[in-house]
N, C-alpha and C positions, 0 to 999 in steps of 0.2 A: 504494500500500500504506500501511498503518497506519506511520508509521516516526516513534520516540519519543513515542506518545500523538494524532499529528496523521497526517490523510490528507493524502498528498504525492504527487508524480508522484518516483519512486526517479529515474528517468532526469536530474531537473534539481537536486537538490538537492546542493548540495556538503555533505561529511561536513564540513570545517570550518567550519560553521555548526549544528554540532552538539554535545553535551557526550561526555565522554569516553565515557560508555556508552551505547549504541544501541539499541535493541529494534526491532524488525520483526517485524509483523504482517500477515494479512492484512487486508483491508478488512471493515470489519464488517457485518452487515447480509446477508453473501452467504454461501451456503452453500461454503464451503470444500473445493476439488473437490481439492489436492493441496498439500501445503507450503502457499506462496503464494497459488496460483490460486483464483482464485475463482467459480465460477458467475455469470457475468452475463447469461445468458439473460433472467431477469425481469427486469432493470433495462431491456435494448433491448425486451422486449415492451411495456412500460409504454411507453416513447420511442415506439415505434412505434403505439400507441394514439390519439396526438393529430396524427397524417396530416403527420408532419415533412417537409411538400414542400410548393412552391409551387401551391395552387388556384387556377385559374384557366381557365374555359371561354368567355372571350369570345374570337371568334375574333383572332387574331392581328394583330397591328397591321401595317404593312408597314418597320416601321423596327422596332428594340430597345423594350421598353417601360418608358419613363424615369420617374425620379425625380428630386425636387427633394434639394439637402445636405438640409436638415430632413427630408424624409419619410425617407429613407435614416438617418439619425438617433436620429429614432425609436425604430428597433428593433435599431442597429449594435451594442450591450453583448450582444446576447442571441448574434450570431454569432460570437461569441470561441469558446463552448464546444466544447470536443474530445471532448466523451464519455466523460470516464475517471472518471465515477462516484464523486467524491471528496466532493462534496455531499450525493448520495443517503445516502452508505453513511455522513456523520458524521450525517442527520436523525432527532432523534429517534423522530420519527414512524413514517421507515421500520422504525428497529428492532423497532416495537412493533406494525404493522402493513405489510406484504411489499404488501398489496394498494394501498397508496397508489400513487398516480402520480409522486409524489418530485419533489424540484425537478427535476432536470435535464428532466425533461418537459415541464416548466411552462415551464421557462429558452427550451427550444427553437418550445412552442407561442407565448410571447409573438411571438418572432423573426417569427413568419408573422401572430398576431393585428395584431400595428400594423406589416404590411408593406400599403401602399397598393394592389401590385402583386395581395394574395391576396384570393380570395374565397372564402377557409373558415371564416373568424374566428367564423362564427354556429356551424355544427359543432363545432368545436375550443372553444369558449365552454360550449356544452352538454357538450361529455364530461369540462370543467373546472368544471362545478358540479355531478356526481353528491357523494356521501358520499365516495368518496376523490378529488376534487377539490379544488382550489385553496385551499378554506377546511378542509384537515387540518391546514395549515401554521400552525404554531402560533409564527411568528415569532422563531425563539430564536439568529437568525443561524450558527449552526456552517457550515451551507452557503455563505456568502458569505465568515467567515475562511478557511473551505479551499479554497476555488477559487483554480486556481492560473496563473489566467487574468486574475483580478481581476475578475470578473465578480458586480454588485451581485446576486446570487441571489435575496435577501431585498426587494428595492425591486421587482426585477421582476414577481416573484411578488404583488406588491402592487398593482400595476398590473394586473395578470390579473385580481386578485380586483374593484379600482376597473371594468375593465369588465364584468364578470359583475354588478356590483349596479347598473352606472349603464346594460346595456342596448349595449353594445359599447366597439368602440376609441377611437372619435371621441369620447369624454367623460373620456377620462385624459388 
């Protein structure tokens, strides 16, 4: 929720790291379904647009299918996120247009784009360069102060954008 001007996860923030008066709001960005709650339907349909699962149709190896630390690496910032919409709903962007794909989409497609193991990154690359794709993000970081994950939002998102102009993963 909105709490004091910043999006916060209520559950982890201690009130004495707070000033004496409080405000609470709901997240903005969502259509406000009751007090607090928010409608977050379109924020998972947008998540769900960029195929948030591992692709992969080569048959199966006969052992686990490994990675090196660097490849795992790679894409380990982007598996922090928990989903709670704290980036989408500070972006500008989303305010101004609902139909963008919002960081956290972007956050999650990277996670799979420079994962070695996937082969949808070509997929996930194209429904990241329509008009509300990757380059709506107008870079103004509120997504990465309010993640509350620590999750560089803003670099990754950058790195989305580096392989969409340079032709995939393997050139960031």
């Amino acid at each position: 929720m909105n709490i004091s001007g910043l999006n916060r996860l209520a559950c982890t923030l201690l009130m004495r790291h707070l000033s004496e008066t409080v405000t609470i709001k709901p997240l903005p960005a969502f259509r406000v379904i009751k007090d607090l709650v928010v409608d977050q339907e379109p924020f998972f349909a947008q998540y769900n647009k960029i195929n948030p699962y591992l692709i992969n149709d080569e048959p199966p190896p006969l052992t686990e299918r490994l990675q090196t630390p660097e490849q795992r690496a790679r894409y380990d910032e982007g598996t922090k996120c928990i989903l709670c919409a704290a980036c989408t709903s500070s972006c500008p962007v989303t305010w101004g247009d609902p139909q963008w794909v919002g960081p956290a989409a972007i956050v999650n497609a990277h996670r799979f784009i420079f994962d070695s193991r996937d082969r949808g990154a070509t997929e996930r690359l194209a429904i990241l360069s329509d008009r509300l794709g990757a380059f709506r993000c107008r870079t103004v970081f509120n997504c990465t102060e309010c993640c509350p994950r620590g999750i560089p939002v803003t670099g990754l998102i950058a790195e989305v954008k580096r392989a969409l102009l340079y032709g995939g993963p393997d050139v960031t």
